[in-house]
C-alpha positions as CSV (number, residue, x, y, z in Angstrom):
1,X,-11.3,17.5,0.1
2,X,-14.8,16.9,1.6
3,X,-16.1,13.7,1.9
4,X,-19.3,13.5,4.1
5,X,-22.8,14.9,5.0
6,X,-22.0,17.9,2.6
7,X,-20.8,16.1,-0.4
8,X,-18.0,14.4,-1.8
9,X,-15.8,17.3,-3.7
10,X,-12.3,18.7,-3.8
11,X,-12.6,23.2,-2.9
12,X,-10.5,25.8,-2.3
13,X,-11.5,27.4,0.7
14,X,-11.4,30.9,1.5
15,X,-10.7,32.5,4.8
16,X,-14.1,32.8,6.1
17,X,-14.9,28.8,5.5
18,X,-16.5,29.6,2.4
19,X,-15.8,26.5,-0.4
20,X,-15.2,27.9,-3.9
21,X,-14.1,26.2,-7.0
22,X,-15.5,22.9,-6.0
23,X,-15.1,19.7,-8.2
24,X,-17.0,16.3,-7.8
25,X,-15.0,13.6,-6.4
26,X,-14.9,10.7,-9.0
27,X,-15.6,7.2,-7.0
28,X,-13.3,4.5,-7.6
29,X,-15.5,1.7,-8.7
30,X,-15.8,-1.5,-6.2
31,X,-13.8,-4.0,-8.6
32,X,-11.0,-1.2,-9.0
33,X,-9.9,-1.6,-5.4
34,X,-6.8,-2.8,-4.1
35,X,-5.4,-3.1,-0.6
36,X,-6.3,-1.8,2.3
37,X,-9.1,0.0,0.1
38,X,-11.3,-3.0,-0.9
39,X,-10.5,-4.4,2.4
40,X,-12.0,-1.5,4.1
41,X,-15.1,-1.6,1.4
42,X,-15.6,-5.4,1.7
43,X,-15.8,-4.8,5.6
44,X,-18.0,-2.3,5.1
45,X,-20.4,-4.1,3.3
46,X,-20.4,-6.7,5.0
47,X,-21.8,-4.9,8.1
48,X,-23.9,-3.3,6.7
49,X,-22.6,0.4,6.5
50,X,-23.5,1.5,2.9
51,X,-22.6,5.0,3.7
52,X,-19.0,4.1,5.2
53,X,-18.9,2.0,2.1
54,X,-19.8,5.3,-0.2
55,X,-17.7,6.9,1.3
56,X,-14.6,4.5,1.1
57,X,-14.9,4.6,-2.8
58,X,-15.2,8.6,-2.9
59,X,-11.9,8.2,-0.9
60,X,-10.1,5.8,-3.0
61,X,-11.4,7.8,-6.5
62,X,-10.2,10.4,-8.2
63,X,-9.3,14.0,-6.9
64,X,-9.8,16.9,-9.3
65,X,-7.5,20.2,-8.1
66,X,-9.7,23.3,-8.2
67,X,-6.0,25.1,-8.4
68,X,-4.9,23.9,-11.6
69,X,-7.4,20.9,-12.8
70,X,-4.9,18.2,-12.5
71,X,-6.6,14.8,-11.6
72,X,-5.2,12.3,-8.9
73,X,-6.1,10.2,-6.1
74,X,-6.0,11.2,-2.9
75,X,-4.6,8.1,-1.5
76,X,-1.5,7.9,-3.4
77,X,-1.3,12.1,-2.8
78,X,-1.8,11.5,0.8
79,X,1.0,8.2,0.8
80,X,3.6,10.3,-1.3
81,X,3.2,13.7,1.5
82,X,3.6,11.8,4.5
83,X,6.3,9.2,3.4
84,X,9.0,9.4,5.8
85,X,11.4,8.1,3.5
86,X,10.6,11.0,0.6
C-alpha cells in the first residue's frame, strides 16, 4: 500500500521496485471515522495539516487487492495480522 507523495493505491510490486496492478485507495469519508481514526483526523485539522489529514482518510478507507480484487481496510487487515492474541 502507498500512501504519500506518489499516490494513495494498493500494488504488487515486482522485484526491481516497479508497482504493477495498482488500485486507487477509496478514502473513508470524515463522518465515517471512529476511534483513534477521527481522533487522528480531528487533530489534524485542527492544526492545520490538510495533507496529514488526506492522508489519515486514505488510511482508514478501503483497500482494493491487486492479487485477487477483494476489498478491505487496511486498518482492520493491519489489527487482525499483528494481534498477539490471534
Amino acid at each position: 500500500m502507498v500512501i504519500g507523495t506518489r499516490g494513495h493505491y494498493s500494488t504488487i510490486r515486482t522485484e526491481q521496485l516497479d508497482d504493477v496492478e495498482r488500485r486507487t485507495l477509496r478514502p473513508a469519508s470524515p463522518e465515517q471515522l471512529s476511534g483513534t481514526g477521527r481522533w487522528m483526523y480531528e487533530v489534524a485539522v485542527r492544526d492545520g495539516r490538510d495533507a496529514l489529514a488526506d492522508t489519515i482518510v486514505h488510511l482508514f478507507g478501503r483497500v482494493e487487492c491487486p492479487r485477487c480484487a477483494s476489498v478491505f481496510t487496511f486498518a482492520d487487515a493491519y489489527t487482525a495480522a499483528n494481534n498477539p492474541r490471534a
